[in-house]
Phi, psi and omega in degrees: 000131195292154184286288182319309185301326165283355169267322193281304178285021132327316190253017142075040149248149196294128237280147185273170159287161207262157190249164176310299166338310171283336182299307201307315186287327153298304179299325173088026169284182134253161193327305200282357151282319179283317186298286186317352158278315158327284192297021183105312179114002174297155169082324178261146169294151212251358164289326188267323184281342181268318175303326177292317202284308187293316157359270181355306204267312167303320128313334160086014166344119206235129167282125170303083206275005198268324203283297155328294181322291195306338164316279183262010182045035155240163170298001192058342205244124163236161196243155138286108187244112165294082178280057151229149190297148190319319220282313196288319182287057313086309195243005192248123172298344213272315183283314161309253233297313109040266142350306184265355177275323175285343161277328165272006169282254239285346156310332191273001177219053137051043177229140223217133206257148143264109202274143182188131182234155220208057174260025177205155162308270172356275195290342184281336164278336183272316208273337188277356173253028164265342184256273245312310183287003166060067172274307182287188156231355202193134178269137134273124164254128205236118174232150160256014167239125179287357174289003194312153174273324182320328160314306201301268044130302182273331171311301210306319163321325191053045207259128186272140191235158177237117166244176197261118176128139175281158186252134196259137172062052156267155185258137186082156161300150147232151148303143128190205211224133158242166151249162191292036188350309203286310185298317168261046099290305198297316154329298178287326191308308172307303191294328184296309201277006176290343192261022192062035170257142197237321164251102189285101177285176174186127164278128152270155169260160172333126185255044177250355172211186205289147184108265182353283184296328180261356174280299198293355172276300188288013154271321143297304163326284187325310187299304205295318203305320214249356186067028181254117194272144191274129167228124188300274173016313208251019180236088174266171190207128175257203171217015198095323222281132171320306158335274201305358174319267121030286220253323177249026132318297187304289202299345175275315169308338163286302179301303194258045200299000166240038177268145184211029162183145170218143178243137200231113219283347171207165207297322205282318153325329189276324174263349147292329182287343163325303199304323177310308179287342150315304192289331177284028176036031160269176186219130191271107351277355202320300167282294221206124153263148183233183183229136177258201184189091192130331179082348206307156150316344171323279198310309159296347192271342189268160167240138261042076168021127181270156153256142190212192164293063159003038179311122171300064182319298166327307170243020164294309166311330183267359187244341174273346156320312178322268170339298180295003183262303180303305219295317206272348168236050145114335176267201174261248239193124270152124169227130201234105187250146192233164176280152151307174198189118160286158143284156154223139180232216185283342220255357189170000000 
């Protein structure tokens, strides 16, 4: 214990928190290496940046962000912004996952993700003069429609943003981070009539948002790949949603009652129609093999275990982080699209 420290709980006060000066003065810096050590690490010696960093840890030194802020005149802060109603994060596994990657890429840069969602006009009024004023530094944007007005919006803010999904009928570059939608339809679809199925059926997802159109193009590819001619009959469109799943299972088995494989555009759909097709006394794969899409917990979890499609959850999350980091020190706009991976389970 320190001369000043025994003086101060002499007088029964509670010991401060420790300050830049003291990191410097442990470490044997000066003031301005430890703020460049903060501050990323330009300019220091790496001899100097490892005495600052055990400082750090030793003193249990905590950054003032508010004090930083006033400094690099930024928030410290990035938001996960949901252009969707609340009711969907809750119920899409695929957004929890999502969610927890992107808070742990920036955990790893000392940056604390802010959640905030914007499926109604109401909130979408509230939350916009909070992005406009740069509360943040930065959006990871999550829509399943491209129409979102939240695009306008953050240009206009001139606020930098990454969204997950290519964004369709946009003006301009944008960032964002995909999986190869198209290319993982074309896949599954091939492995289904490769497995000896012949009429391969398909839940599309909205072809207004990411995903939709291009799963439902490589699906088409796949059938033209194979010499199988496209029958609107064999075509439905969901909304993701477990439910809409379901509900256009039943209508492909009333048009098409003699289809004996479907590919399903996302796992929670691929498990209501799993349900559907139960209820219509078939049996999985044995009557109707199906296919997924996303890899979600869904998918191991349904019965018959799905088989599906693999989205790189993980690094969809560490590369629109990236990006987004890169965007807020400067750079421009960036698109990164990665590949897919079959599964193969029970269902097909």
């Amino acid at each position: 214990m320190t001369e000043i420290e025994s003086r101060r709980r002499a007088r029964g006060e509670t010991k401060r928190p420790p300050t830049i000066h003291d990191v410097a003065a442990e470490a044997g810096v000066s003031r301005g290496t430890v703020s460049r050590v903060l501050q990323g690490g330009h300019n220091v010696s790496p001899a100097a940046q490892e005495a600052v960093n055990a400082a750090i840890r030793k003193l249990g030194y905590v950054v003032n962000r508010a004090a930083r802020s006033l400094v690099t005149r930024r928030a410290g802060s990035v938001a996960f912004l949901l252009s969707e109603t609340q009711q969907r994060l809750f119920e899409d596994p695929n957004l929890a996952t999502l969610l927890r990657g992107c808070t742990t890429a920036l955990a790893a840069h000392e940056i604390p993700l802010v959640l905030i969602t914007a499926g109604t006009e109401a909130e979408r009024r509230r939350i916009s003069p909070y992005l406009s004023s740069h509360q943040v530094d930065g959006v990871l944007l999550f829509s399943s429609n491209r129409g979102t007005p939240m695009i306008d919006h953050l240009q206009r803010a001139e606020l930098p943003f990454v969204c997950c999904g290519k964004p369709f009928g946009q003006r301009g570059t944008l960032s964002y981070v995909a999986a190869d939608d198209r290319d993982g339809a074309r896949t599954m679809v091939s492995y289904l009539l490769e497995s000896g199925r012949e009429r391969v059926a398909i839940i599309a997802g909205p072809e207004d948002g990411p995903g939709g159109l291009e799963r439902l193009l490589g699906y088409r590819e796949a059938l033209a790949e194979h010499g199988v001619g496209y029958d609107k009959r064999l075509v439905a469109t969901g909304d993701y949603s477990r439910a809409s799943g379901e509900s256009r299972m039943r209508q492909l088995l009333t048009r098409a009652p003699d289809l004996d494989a479907v590919f399903v555009a996302s796992d929670l759909m691929a498990d209501g129609a799993l349900a559907a097709i139960e209820r219509a006394g078939l049996s999985v794969p044995d009557d109707i093999a199906v296919g997924g899409f996303d890899d979600s917990p869904v998918a191991a979890a349904a019965n018959p275990p799905l088989t599906t499609m693999r989205q790189p959850w993980e690094r969809i999350s560490e590369m629109m982080v990236r990006q987004l980091l890169a965007q807020i020190e400067g750079d421009g706009p960036a698109t990164v699209i990665l590949p897919t991976e079959l599964v193969v389970r029970e269902s097909a």
